[in-house]
C-alpha positions as CSV (number, residue, x, y, z in Angstrom):
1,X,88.5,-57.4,-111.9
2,X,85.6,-59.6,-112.2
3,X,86.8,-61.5,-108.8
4,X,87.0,-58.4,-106.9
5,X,83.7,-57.3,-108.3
6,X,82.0,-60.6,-107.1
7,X,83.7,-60.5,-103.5
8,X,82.3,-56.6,-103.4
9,X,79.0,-57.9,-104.3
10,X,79.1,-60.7,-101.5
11,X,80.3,-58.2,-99.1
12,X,77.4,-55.7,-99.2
13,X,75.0,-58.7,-99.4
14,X,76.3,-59.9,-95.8
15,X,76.3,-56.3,-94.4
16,X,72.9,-55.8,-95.9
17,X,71.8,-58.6,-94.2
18,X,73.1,-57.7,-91.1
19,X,72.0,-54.0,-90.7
20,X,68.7,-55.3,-91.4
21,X,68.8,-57.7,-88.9
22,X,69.5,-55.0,-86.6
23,X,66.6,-53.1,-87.5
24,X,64.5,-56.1,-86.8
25,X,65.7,-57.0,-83.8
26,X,65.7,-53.0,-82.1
27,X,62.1,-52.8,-83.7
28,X,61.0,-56.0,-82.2
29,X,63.1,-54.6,-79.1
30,X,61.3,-51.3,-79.2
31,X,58.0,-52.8,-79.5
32,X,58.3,-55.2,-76.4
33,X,59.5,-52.5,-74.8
34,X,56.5,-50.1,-75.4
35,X,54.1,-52.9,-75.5
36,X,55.1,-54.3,-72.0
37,X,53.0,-52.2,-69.8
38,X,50.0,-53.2,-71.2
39,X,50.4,-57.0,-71.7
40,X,51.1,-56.9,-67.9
41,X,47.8,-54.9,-67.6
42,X,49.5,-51.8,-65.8
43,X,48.9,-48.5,-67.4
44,X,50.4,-45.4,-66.4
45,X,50.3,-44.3,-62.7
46,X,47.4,-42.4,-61.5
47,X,47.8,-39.4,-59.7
48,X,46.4,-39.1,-55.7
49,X,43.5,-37.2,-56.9
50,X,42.4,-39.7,-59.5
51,X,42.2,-42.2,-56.7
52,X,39.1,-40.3,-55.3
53,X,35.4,-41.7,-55.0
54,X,32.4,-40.0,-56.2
55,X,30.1,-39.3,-53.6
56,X,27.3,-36.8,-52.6
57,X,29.6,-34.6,-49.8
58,X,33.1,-33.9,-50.8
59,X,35.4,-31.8,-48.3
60,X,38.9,-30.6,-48.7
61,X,41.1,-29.7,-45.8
62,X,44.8,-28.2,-44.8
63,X,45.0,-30.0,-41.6
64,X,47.9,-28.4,-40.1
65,X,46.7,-24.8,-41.2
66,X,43.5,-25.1,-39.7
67,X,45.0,-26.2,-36.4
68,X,47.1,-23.0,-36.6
69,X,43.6,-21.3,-36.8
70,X,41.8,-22.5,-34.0
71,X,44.9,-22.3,-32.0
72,X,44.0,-18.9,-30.4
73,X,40.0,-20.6,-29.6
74,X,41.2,-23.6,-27.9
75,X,44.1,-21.7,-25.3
76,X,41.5,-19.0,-24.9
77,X,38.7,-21.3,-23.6
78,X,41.5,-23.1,-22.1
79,X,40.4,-26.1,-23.5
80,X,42.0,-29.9,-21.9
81,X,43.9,-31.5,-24.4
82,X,44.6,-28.5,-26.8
83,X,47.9,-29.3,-27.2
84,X,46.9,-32.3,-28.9
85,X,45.5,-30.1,-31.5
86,X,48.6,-28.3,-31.8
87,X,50.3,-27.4,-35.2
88,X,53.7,-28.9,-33.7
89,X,51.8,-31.8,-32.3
90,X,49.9,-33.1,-35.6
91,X,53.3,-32.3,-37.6
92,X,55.3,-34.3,-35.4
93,X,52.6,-37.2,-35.4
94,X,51.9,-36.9,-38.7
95,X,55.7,-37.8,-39.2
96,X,56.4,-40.3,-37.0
97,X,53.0,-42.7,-38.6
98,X,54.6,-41.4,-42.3
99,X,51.8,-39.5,-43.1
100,X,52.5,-36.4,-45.5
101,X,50.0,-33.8,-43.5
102,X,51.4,-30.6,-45.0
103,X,49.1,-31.8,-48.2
104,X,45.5,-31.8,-48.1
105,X,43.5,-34.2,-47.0
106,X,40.5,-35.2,-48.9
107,X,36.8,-36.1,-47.3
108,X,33.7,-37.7,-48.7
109,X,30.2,-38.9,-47.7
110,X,27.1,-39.9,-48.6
111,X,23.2,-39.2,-47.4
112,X,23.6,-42.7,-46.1
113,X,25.9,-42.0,-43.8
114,X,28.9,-43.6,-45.4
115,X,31.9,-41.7,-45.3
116,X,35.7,-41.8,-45.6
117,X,39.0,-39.9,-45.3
118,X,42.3,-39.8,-47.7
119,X,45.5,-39.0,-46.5
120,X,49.0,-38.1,-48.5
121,X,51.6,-41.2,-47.5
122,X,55.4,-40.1,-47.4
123,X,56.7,-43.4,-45.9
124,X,54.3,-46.1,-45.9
125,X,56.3,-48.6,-43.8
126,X,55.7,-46.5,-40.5
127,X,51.9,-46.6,-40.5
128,X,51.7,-50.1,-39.3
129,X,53.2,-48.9,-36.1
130,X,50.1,-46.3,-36.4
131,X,47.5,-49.5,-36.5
132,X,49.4,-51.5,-34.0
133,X,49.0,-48.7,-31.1
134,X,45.5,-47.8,-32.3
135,X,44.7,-51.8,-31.7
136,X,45.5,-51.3,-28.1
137,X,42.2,-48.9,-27.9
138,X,39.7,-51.0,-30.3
139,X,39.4,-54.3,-31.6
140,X,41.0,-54.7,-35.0
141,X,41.7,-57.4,-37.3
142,X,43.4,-58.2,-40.9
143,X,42.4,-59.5,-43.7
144,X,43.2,-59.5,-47.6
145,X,40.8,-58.2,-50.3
146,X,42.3,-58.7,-53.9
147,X,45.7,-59.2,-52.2
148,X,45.7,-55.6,-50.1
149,X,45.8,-55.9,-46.7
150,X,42.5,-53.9,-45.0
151,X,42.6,-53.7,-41.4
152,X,39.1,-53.7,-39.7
153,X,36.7,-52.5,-37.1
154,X,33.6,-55.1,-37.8
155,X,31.9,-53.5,-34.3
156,X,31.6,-50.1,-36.2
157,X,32.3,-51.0,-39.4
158,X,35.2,-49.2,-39.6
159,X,38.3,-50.6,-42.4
160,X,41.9,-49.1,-42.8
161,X,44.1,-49.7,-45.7
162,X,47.1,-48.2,-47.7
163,X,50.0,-48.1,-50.1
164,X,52.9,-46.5,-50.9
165,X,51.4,-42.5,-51.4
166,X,48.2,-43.3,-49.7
167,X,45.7,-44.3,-46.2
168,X,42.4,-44.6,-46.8
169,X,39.8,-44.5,-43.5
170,X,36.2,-45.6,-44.3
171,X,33.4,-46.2,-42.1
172,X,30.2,-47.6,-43.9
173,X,28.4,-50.4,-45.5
174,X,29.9,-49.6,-49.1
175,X,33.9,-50.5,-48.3
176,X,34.3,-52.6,-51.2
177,X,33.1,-50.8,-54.0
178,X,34.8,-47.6,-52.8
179,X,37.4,-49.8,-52.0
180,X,37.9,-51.0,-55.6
181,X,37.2,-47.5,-56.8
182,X,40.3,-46.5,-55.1
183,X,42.5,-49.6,-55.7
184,X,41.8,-50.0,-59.6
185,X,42.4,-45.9,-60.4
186,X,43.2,-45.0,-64.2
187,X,45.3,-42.2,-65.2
188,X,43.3,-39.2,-65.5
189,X,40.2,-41.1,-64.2
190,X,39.0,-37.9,-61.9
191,X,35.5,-38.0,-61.3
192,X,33.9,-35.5,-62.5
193,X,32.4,-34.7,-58.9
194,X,35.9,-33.9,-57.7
195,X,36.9,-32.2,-61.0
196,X,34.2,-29.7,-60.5
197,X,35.2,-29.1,-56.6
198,X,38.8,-28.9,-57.1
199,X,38.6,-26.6,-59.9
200,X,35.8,-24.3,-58.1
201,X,37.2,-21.2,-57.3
202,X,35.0,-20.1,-54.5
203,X,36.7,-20.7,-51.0
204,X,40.0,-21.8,-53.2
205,X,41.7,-20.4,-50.2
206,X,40.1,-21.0,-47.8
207,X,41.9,-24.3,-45.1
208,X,38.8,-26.6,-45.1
209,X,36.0,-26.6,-47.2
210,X,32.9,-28.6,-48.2
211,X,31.0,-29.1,-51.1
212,X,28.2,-30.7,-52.9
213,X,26.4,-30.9,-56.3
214,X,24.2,-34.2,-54.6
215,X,21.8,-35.1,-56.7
216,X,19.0,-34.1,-54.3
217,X,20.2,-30.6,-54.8
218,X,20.7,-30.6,-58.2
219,X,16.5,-31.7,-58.3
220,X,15.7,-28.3,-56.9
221,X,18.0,-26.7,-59.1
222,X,20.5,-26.0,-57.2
223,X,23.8,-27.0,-59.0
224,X,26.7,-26.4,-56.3
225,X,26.8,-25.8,-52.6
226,X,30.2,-24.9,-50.4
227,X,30.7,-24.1,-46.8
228,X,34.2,-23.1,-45.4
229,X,35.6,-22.7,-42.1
230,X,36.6,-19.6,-40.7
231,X,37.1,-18.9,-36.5
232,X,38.6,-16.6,-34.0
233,X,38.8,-16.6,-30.0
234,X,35.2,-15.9,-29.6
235,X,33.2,-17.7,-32.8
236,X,33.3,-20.9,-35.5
237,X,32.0,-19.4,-38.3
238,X,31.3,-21.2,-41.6
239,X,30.9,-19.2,-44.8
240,X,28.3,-20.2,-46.8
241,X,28.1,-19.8,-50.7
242,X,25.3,-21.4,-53.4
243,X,24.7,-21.2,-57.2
244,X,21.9,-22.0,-58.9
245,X,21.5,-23.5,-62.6
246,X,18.8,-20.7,-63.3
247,X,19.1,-16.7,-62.7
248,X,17.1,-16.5,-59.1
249,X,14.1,-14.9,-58.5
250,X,14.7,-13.2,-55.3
251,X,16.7,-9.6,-54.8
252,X,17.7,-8.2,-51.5
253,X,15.7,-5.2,-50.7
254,X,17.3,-1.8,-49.8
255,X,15.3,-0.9,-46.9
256,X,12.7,-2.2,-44.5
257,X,11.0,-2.3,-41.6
258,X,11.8,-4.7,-38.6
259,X,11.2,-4.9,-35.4
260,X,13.5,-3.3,-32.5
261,X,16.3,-6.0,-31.5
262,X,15.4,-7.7,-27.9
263,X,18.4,-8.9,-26.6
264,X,16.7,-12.1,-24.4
265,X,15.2,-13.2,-27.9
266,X,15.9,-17.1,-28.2
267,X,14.9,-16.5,-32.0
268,X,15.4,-13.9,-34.1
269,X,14.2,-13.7,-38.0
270,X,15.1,-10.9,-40.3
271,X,14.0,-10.7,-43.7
272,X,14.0,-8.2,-46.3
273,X,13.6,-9.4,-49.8
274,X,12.8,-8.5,-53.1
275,X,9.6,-11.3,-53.9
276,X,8.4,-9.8,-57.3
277,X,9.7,-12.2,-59.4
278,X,9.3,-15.3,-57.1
279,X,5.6,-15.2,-56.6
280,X,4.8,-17.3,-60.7
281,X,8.0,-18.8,-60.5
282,X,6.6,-22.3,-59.8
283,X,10.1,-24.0,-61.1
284,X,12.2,-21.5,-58.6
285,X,13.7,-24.3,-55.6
286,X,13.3,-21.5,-53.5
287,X,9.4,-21.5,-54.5
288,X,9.8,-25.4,-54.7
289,X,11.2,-25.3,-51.0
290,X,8.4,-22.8,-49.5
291,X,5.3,-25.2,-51.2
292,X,7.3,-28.3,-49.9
293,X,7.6,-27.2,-46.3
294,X,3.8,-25.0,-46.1
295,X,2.4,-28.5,-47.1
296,X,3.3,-29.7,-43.6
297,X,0.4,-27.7,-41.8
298,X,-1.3,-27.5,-45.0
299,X,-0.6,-23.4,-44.7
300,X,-1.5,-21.5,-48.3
301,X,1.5,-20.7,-49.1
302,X,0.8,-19.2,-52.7
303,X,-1.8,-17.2,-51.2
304,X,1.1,-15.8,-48.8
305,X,3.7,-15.2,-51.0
306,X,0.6,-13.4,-53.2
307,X,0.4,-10.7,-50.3
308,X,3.6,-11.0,-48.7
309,X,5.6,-8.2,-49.5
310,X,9.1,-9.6,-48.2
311,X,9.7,-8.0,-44.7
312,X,9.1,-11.0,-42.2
313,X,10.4,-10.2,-39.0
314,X,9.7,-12.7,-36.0
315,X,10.9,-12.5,-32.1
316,X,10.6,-15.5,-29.9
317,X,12.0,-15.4,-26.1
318,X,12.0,-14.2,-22.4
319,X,8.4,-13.7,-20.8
320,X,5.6,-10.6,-20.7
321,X,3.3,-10.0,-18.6
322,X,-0.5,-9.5,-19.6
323,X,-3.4,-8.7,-17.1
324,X,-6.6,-10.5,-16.9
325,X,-9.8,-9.3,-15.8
326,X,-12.6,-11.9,-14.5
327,X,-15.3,-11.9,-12.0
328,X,-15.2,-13.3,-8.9
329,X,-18.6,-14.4,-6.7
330,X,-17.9,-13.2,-3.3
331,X,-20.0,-14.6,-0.1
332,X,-20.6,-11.8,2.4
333,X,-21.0,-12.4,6.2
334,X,-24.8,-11.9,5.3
335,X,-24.9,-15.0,2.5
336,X,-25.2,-12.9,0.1
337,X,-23.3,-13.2,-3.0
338,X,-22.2,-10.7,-5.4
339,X,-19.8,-10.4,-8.1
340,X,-16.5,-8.8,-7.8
341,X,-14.4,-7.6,-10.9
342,X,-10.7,-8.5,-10.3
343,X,-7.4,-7.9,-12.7
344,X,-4.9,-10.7,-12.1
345,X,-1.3,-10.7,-14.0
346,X,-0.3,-13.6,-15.9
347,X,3.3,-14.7,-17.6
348,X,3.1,-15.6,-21.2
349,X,6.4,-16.3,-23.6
350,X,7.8,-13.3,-25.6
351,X,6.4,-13.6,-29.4
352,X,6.0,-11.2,-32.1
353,X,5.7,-11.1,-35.6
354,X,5.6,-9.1,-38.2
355,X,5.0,-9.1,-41.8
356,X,4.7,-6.4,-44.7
357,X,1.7,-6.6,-47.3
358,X,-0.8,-5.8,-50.1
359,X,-4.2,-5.3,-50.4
360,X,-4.4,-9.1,-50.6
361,X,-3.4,-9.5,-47.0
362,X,-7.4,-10.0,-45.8
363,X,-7.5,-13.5,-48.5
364,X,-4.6,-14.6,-46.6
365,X,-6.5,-14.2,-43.0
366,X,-9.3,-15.1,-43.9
367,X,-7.7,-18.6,-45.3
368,X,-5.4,-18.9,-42.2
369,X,-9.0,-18.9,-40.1
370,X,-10.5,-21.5,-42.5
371,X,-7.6,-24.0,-42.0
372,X,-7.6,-23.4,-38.3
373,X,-4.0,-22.2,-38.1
374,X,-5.1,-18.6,-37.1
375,X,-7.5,-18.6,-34.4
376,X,-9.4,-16.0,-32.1
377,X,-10.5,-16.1,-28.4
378,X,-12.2,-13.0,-27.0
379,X,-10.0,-10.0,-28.2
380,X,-6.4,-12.3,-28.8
381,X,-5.1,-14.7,-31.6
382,X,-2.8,-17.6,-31.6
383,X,-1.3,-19.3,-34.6
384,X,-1.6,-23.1,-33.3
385,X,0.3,-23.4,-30.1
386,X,1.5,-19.7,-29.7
387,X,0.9,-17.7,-26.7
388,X,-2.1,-15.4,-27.1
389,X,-1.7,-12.3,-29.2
390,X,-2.5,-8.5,-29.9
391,X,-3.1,-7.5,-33.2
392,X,-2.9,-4.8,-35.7
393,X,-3.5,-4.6,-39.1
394,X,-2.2,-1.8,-41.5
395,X,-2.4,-1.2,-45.2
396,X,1.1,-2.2,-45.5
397,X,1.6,-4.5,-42.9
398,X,0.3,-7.3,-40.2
399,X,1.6,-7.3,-36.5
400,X,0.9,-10.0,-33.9
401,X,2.7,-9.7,-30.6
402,X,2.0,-10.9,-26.6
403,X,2.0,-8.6,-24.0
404,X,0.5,-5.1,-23.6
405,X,3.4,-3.6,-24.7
406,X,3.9,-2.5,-28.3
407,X,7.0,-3.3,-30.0
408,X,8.7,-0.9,-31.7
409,X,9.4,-0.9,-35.5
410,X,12.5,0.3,-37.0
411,X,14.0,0.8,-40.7
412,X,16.1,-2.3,-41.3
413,X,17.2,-4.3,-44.4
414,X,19.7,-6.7,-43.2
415,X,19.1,-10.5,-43.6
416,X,19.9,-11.8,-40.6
417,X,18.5,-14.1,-37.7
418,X,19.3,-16.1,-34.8
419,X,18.4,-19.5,-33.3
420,X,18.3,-21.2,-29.6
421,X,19.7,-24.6,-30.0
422,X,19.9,-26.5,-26.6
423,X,20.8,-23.5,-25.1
424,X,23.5,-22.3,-27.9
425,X,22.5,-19.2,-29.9
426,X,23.3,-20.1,-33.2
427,X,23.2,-16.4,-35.7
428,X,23.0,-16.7,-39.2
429,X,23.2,-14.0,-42.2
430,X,22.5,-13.9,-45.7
431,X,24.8,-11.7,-47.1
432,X,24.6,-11.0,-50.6
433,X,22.2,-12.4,-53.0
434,X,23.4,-11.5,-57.4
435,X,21.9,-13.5,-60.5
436,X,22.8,-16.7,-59.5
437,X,24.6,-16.9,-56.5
438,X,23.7,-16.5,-52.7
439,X,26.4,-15.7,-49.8
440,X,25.9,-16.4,-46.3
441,X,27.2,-16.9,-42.9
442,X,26.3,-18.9,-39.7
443,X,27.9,-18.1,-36.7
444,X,28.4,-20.7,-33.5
445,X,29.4,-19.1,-30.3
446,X,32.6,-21.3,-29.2
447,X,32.3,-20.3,-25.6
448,X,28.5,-21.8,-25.2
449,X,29.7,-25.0,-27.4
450,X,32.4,-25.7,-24.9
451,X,30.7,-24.9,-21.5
452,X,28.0,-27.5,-22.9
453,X,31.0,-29.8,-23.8
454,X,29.9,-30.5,-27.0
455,X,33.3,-30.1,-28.6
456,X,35.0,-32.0,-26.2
């Protein structure tokens, strides 16, 4: 009995022994295992998104949908080379170089002019093939930073480089940094730029979009701006949308008066807003923005916004006609001279303006004859270099226009306006204005663009 009780005892020492050897070695096994990542200095993959720089301009866009888009615009205007605009073309391409273009691609840029592009990667190994064709057009060489091949364009400072799930296209003189930004990604790392843009939900739908909180902005108060794309066979349109950190101080007004539409106006201005609030609003970027660009002429622009009462209407375009009457000495057959009264016509550019005011509109003449910008010369005006000019004055508002003919005033309330750009009328609208938020559109003929070739 006692032997079988000491051969027991020896027995559950060896098995004791064992099973905690076990336990050592799958804790010691367990450990190396979870510990491994990190002594190699990898951490868990980031995601595409993490990968992308901060930077003042960000832009998101659906390649393939927005081709689909503008489809119907480029066969309308019968544009050369549409098909290489195609949805079926950039699909196909987008295939054969293993680039995943059913996923957004993702846009940045700065206020110095550096920019770049990101791109989805579904099979990496066919992109050299890409490069290698591209190479036939433009001079490029290779070269290794921290072991990653970059591909370059030192005449327009232009680099290329990728990996398995991602191409990266810069153009700049801040490569490197971005560069390392990209390479040396953490999990979860999104800047906080990119967080704000992909989570905004204006435009969320919308097939490319841009958007900025640059710093510049964000000075004058103005925490987010985005523009998206929107066309048909007969316009590019991008919608415009802006928020600012503080409620604003302007309202749109619910009627107005405006002058009668001309339709050989180059410019057209249409405003009809609520200024009660803006006028002591000395923090307002709006007010900022009016001080900042009046200081240019040195116009008194808190003196104008003191009688202004927020219908500005101005017409700029085609030519009128205004007759002149001077004296003439005439030499009769005799010697004799008298003078002769004669009317003689006389082409001067379409202008017109007009502005609703208060009782303080006289202080705001009076100063814009002080400073020289408003001037008089026998019966007619001119603000600097504008043609001479009629005027009346009301209690409720100011009217300067050329010609003999008066223009004719109409109820309006409608923000609008258009703009003569090298030819291309460029209209623009501001279409609803709340608390803290301001929608708008600007319009660009496509037909005008194209004639000029400045698409293609």
């Amino acid at each position: 009995m006692s032997f079988l009780s000491k051969n027991l005892r020896r027995r559950i020492k060896i098995f004791l022994r064992k099973t905690t050897f076990l336990i050592i070695l799958a804790t010691v096994l367990a450990s190396i295992l979870f510990l491994r990542p990190y002594f190699n200095g990898y951490y868990e993959k980031p995601s595409f998104e993490d990968r992308l720089p901060q930077a003042d301009f960000l832009g998101r866009c659906q390649l393939l949908d927005v081709a689909k888009e503008t489809s119907d615009m480029l066969f309308y205007h019968k544009i050369p080379f549409r098909d290489l605009f195609s949805y079926e073309f950039l699909l196909g391409q987008g295939k054969s170089y293993g680039l995943n273009l059913q996923k957004p691609i993702f846009l940045f840029a700065n206020e110095n002019g550096n920019w770049g592009v990101i791109i989805h990667v579904t099979d990496s190994s066919k992109i050299f093939q890409g490069i290698q064709r591209l190479s036939k057009w433009v001079e490029i060489k290779d070269t290794l930073w921290n072991e990653q091949k970059v591909y370059t364009y030192t005449k327009e400072k232009g680099y290329i480089t990728y990996d398995h799930n991602w191409l990266f296209l810069y153009k700049g003189t801040g490569f490197s940094e971005t560069y390392n930004r990209i390479i040396y990604a953490k999990k979860g790392g999104l800047e906080p730029c990119w967080k704000s843009f992909l989570n905004e939900k204006q435009f969320k739908d919308e097939k490319l979009v841009l958007y900025s909180n640059w710093k510049k902005l964000q000075d004058q108060g103005l925490e987010t701006a985005l523009f998206a794309h929107n066309s048909d066979s007969s316009s590019f349109s991008l919608l415009s949308y802006f928020r600012n950190k503080k409620p604003l101080n302007i309202k749109m007004k619910k009627d107005g008066i405006e002058l009668k539409n001309n339709s050989i106006s180059s410019r057209e201005l249409n405003i009809h807003l609520d200024i009660a609030n803006l006028r002591n609003a000395f923090e307002d970027p709006i007010y900022k923005f009016l001080i900042k660009l009046g200081k240019k002429i040195a116009f008194p622009t808190k003196e104008f916004l003191n009688a202004w009462e927020g219908d500005l209407c101005f017409t700029q375009g085609g030519f009128t006609t205004i007759h002149e009457t001077f004296i003439e000495s005439v030499m009769d057959e005799e010697f004799n001279i008298t003078e002769v009264k004669k009317i003689k016509e006389e082409k001067i550019p379409g202008f017109s303006l007009l502005l609703s005011v208060n009782s303080n509109a006289q202080n705001l003449i009076n100063l814009l004859f002080a400073k020289g910008i408003l001037t008089k010369h026998d019966k007619h005006f001119q603000f600097l270099a504008s043609p001479p000019l009629s005027f009346i004055e009301t209690k409720s508002s100011l009217l300067f226009y050329s010609g003999e003919s008066y223009p004719k005033l109409i109820n309006g309330s409608k923000n609008h306006g258009v703009w003569t750009q090298r030819g291309t009328k460029i209209g623009f609208a501001i279409d609803s204005i709340s608390s803290h938020e301001i929608f708008g559109t600007i319009h660009i003929p496509v037909d005008r663009l194209i004639r000029r070739n400045k698409f293609f």
